[in-house]
C-alpha positions in Angstrom: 6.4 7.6 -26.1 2.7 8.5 -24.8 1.8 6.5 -22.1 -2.0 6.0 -20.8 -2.0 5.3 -16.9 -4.9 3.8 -15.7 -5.2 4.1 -11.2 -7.4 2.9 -9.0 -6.8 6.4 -7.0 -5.9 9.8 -7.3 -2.1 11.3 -6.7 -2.7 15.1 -5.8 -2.2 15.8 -2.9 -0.4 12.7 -2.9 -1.4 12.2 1.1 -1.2 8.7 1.3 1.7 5.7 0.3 0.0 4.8 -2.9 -1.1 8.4 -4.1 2.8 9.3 -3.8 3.4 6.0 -5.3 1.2 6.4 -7.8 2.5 10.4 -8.3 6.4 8.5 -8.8 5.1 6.3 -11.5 3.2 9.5 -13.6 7.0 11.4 -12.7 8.7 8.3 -14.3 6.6 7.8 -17.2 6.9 11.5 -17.8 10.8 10.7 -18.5 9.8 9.0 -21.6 7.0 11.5 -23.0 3.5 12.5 -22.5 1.4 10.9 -19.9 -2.6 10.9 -19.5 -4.0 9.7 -17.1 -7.7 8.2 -15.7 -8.0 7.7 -12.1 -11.2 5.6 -10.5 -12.2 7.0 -7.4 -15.3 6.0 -5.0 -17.9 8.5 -5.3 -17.9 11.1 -2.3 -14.2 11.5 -2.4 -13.4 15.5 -2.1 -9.8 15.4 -1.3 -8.5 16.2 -4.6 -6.3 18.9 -6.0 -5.6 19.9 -9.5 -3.5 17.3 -11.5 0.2 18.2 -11.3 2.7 18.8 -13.9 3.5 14.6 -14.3 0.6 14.1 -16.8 -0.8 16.1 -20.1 -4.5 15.7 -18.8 -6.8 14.1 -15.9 -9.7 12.9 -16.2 -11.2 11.4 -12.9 -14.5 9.1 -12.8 -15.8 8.5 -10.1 -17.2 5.1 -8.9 -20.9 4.8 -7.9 -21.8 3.3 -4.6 -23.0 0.0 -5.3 -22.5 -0.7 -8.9 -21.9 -4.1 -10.3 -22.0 -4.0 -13.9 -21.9 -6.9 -16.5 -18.8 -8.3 -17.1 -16.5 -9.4 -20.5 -14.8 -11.8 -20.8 -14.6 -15.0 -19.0 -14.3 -13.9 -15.5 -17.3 -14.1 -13.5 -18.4 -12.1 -10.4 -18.5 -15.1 -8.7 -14.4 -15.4 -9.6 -13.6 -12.1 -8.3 -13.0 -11.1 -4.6 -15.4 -9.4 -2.8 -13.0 -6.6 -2.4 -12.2 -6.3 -6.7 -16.3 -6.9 -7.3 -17.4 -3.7 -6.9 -14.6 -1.8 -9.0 -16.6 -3.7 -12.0 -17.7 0.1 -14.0 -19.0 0.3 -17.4 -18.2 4.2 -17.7 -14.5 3.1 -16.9 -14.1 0.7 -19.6 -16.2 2.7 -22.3 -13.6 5.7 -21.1 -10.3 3.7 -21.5 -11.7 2.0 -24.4 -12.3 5.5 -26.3 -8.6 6.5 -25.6 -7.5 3.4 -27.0 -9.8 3.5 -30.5 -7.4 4.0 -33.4 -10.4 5.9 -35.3 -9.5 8.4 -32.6 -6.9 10.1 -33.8 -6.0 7.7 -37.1 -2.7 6.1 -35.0 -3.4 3.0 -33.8 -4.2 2.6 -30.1 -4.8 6.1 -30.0 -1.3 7.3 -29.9 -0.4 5.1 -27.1 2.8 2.9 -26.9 2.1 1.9 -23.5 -0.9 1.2 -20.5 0.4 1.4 -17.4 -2.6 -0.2 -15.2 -2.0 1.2 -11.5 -3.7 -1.3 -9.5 -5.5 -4.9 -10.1 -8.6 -3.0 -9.1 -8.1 -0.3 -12.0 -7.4 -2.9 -14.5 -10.9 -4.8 -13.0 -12.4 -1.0 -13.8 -11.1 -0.6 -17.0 -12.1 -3.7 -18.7 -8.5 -4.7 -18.9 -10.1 -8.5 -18.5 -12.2 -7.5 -21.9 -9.2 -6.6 -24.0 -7.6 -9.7 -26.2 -4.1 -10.5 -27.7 -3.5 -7.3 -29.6 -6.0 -5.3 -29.1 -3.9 -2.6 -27.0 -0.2 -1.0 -26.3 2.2 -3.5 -24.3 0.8 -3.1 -20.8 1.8 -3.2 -17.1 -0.3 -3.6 -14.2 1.1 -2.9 -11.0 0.0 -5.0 -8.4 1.6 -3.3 -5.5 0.4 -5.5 -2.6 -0.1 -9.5 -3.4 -3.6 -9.6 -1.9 -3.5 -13.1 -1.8 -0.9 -13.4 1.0 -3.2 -10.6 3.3 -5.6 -13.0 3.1 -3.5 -16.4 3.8 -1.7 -14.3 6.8 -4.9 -12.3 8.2 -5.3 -13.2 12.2 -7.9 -15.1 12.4 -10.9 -14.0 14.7 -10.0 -14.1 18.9 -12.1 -16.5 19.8 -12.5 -15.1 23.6 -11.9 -16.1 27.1 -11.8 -19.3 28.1 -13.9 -19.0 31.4 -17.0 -17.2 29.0 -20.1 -18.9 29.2 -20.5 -22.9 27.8 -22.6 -21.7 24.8 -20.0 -19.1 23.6 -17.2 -21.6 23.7 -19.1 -24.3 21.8 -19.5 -21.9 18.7 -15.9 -20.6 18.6 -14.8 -24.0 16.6 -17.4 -23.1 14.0 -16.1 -19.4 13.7 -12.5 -20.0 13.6 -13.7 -22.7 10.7 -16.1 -20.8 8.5 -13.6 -17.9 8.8 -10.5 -20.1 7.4 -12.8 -21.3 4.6 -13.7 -17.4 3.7 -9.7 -17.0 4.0 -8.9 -20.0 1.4 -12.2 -18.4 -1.3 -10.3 -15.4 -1.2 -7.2 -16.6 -1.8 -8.4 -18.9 -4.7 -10.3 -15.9 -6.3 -7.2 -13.8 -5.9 -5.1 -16.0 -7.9 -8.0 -16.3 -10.3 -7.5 -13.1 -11.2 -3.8 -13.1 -11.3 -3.7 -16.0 -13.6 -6.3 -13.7 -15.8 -3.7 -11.1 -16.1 -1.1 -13.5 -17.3 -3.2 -15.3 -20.0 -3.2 -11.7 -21.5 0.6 -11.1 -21.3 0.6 -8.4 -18.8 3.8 -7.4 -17.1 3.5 -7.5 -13.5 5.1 -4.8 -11.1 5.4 -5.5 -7.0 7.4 -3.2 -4.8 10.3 -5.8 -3.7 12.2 -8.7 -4.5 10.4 -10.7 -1.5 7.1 -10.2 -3.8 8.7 -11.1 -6.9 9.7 -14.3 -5.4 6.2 -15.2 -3.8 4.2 -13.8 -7.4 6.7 -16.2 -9.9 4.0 -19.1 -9.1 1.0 -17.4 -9.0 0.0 -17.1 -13.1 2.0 -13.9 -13.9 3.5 -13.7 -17.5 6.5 -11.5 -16.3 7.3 -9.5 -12.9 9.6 -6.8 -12.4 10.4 -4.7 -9.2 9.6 -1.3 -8.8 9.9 -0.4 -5.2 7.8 2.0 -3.0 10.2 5.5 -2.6 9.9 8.9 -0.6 11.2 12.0 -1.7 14.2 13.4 0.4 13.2 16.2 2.9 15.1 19.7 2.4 15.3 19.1 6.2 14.6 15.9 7.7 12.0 16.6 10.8 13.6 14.0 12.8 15.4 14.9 16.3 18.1 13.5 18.7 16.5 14.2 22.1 13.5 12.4 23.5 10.9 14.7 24.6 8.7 15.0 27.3 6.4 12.9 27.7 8.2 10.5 24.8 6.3 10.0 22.2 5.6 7.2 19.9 3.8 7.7 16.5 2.2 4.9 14.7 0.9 6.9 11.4 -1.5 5.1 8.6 -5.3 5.3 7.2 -7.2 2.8 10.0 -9.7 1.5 7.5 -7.0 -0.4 6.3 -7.7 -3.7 7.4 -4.0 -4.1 8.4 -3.3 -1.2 10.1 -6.5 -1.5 12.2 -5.6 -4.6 13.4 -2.0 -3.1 14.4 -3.6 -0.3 16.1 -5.5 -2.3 18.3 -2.8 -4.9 19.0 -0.4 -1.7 19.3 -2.7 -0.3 22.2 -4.3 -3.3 23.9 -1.1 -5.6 23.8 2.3 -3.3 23.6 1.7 0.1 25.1 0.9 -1.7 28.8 4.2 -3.9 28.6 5.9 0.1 27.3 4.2 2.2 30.0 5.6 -0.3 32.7 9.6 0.7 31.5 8.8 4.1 30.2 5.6 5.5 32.3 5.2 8.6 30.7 4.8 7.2 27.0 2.4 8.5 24.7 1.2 6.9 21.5 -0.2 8.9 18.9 -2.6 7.1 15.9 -2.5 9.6 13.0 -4.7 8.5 9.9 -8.4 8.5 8.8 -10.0 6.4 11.1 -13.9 4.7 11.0 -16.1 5.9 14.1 -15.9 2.2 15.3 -12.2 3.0 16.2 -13.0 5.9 18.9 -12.4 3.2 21.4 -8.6 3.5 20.8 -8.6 6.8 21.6 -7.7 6.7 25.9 -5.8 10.0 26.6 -3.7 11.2 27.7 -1.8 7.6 27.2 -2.9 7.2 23.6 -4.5 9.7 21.2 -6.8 8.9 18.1 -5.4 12.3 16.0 -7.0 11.6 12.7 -5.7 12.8 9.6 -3.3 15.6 9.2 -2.9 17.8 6.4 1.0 17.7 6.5 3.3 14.3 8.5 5.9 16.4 9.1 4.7 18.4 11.9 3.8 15.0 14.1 7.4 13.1 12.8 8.7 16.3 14.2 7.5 15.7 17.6 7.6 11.9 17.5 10.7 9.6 19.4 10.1 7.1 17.1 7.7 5.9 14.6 6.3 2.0 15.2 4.9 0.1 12.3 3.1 -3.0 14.3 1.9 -4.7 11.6 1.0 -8.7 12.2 -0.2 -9.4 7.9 0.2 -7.9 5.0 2.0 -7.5 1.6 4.3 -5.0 -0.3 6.5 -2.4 1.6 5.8 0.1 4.2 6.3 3.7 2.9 5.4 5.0 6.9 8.9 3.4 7.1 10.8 4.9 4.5 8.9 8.0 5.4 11.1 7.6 9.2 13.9 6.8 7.7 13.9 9.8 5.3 13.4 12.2 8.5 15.8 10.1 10.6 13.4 9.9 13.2 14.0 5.6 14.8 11.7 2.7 13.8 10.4 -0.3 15.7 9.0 -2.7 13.9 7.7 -6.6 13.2 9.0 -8.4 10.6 6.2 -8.5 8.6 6.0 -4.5 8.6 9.3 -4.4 7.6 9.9 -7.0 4.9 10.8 -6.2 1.5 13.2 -3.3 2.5 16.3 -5.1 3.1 16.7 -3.8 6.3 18.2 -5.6 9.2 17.7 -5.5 13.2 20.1 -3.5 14.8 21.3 -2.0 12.0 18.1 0.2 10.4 15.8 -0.6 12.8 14.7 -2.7 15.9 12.6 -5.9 14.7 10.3 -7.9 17.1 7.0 -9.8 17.1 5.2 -10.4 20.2 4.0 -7.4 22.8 6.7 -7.8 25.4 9.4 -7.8 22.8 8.0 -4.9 21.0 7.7 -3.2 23.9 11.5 -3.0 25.0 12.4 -2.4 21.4 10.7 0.9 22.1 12.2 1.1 25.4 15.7 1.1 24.4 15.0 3.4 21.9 13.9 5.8 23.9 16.7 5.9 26.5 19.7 4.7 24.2 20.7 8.1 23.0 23.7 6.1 20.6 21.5 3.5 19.5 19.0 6.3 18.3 21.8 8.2 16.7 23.4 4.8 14.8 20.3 3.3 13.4 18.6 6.9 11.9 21.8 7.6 10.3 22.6 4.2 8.6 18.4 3.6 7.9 19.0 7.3 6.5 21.8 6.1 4.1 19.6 3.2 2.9 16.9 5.1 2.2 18.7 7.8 0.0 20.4 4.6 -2.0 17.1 2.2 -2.7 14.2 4.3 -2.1 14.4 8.3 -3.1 12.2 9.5 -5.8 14.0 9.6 -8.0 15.5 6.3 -7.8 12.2 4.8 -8.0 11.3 7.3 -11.1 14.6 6.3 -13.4 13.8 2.8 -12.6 10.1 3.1 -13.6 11.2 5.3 -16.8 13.8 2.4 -17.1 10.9 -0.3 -17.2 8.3 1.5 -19.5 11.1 1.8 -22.3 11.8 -1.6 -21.7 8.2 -3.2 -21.9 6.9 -0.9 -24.8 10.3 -2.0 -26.5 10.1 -5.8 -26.1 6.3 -5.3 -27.5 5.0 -7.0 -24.2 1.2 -6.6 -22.9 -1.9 -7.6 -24.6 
């Protein structure tokens, strides 16, 4: 079986949850024969290696700044979020569209018995809205995160302090308004486009069960699970006493929207309730960051470190890693990631859902600062409690999340889908 995968990024070096995501699914489809692959990245992007042995060929286009081509179809730009819009690339389709032109090679659909559409925003790219009943290989997009509920659960804007001037207050009504009508657009145009998939038959892929539940009513023709995974360390990096000073790590890209907002409520709300148990804690921010975001950076008490070129080396020196996420969608891999190097996780319960994990068990749960806070207390002085909750997260990992459970299962699926004939 040839597969064509079509991604909205890159997966070498896969540096980043959906780029070893994204690497899994190329490894699974690779189980059932040869793979090619496109990948839409935004122009300017220079952090990409040679293609790996997953696929047959690469080809990468890159996505001008700016662009807004015509669409097909009967979606409009005016139906599409603002975030989708400007993945709308002509090149794109005309290049997927080649691949798939029976003249091509005198097989129909070029050769392919299956598109595997890695991201909404590839499928936007690819004129996967342009292509009627029939006209390609049974197809899957994989939705990953439900961007819908991002929007519906984003904070909305802090609307300041009560004793700021008379002028201020009378406009925070009219900005806590406007921005839940921008919320509701979004989420309308979001499952716009998700009803667009399932007019064309697509089968839908999230990363949990919790997604599959909350996508059944949103226009999808079929959805199946394929969850986020993490390959198993040789030698997990992850150690049994705390350091000096402790150290907590909080590690994600900050120009994502949901991580940002962690970061700040991370250092502005938590880390003062932490320091006034544990004194000496450090937090650490590793990810790409925008240059908006130096002001989290207040050493020695927090550091702004930026990307790194290789996680182990700072789960290595971390106590434990902290996923304070208040919105979002899909499944952490920075959590799977701890768990695989046995290294303790604090979390909310939105960072954690999806995994089937449970307080006190995998993982310490909480949701407002103070709470948070003496999670990461305890686990910083409770030797035991460190010690019980790596092991058993450890366990879970290596049963529902290694690589190469999530590969079989996406080999599993591909068969499946290019077997039952459904797609477009």
């Amino acid at each position: 079986m040839r597969t064509l995968i079509v991604a909205d990024d890159y997966p070498w070096p896969p540096t980043s949850g959906s780029r070893l995501r994204l690497r899994m699914v190329a490894a699974g489809l690779a189980r059932c024969g040869p793979v090619d692959l496109v990948s839409v990245v935004p122009s300017g992007r220079t952090d990409l290696d040679g293609p790996g042995p997953e696929v047959e060929r690469a080809e990468v286009v890159r996505l001008p700044a700016g662009l807004r081509g015509p669409l097909s179809g009967r979606l409009v730009p005016w139906a599409l979020p603002v975030d989708v819009a400007g993945w709308r690339c002509p090149p794109v389709a005309r290049t997927v569209s080649a691949l798939l032109d029976a003249s091509g090679d005198g097989q129909r659909w070029g050769g392919y018995e299956l598109v595997w559409w890695s991201g909404v925003h590839a499928w936007v790219a690819g004129g996967g809205f342009g292509f009627g009943a029939g006209t390609t290989p049974p197809a899957v997009v994989d939705v990953d995160d439900l961007d819908d509920e991002k929007a519906r659960r984003r904070p909305g804007p802090r609307l300041g302090d009560p004793d700021a001037p008379a002028a201020r207050r009378l406009v925070a009504p009219v900005r806590k308004a406007s921005s839940r009508l921008a919320v509701e657009l979004e989420v309308r145009q979001w499952r716009r486009l998700y009803r667009a998939t399932g007019r064309r038959g697509l089968v839908a892929v999230v990363c949990s069960d919790l997604d599959a539940r909350r996508a059944a009513g949103k226009g999808f023709a079929r959805v199946e699970v394929v969850p986020n995974g993490y390959p198993a360390p040789s030698r997990p990096a992850g150690r049994t006493v705390v350091g000096t000073p402790p150290t907590v790590l909080f590690p994600g890209t900050l120009r994502y929207p949901p991580n940002a907002d962690g970061a700040r409520w991370l250092v502005d709300d938590v880390a003062p309730e932490l320091r006034r148990s544990v004194p000496d804690a450090r937090v650490r921010l590793v990810g790409r960051f925008d240059p908006a975001q130096r002001s989290l950076d207040d050493r020695p008490q927090v550091d702004l470190v930026g990307p790194v070129p290789d996680m182990a080396g700072e789960l290595a020196r971390a106590d434990l890693v902290v996923v304070p996420l208040r919105y979002g969608s899909g499944t952490r891999v920075k959590i799977l990631e701890a768990f695989a190097h046995r290294v303790p996780v604090v979390s909310t319960t939105v960072g954690a859902e999806g995994l089937g994990v449970e307080s006190g068990r995998h993982l310490l749960l909480a949701d407002a600062p103070a709470g948070f806070a003496e999670a990461c207390a305890r686990l910083l002085v409770d030797a035991e409690l460190r010690r019980r909750l790596a092991e058993a997260a450890h366990a879970h990992f290596l049963d529902r999340f290694e690589s190469e459970v999530v590969e079989e299962r996406v080999a599993s699926l591909a068969s499946a889908v290019a077997a039952d004939g459904c797609g477009t």
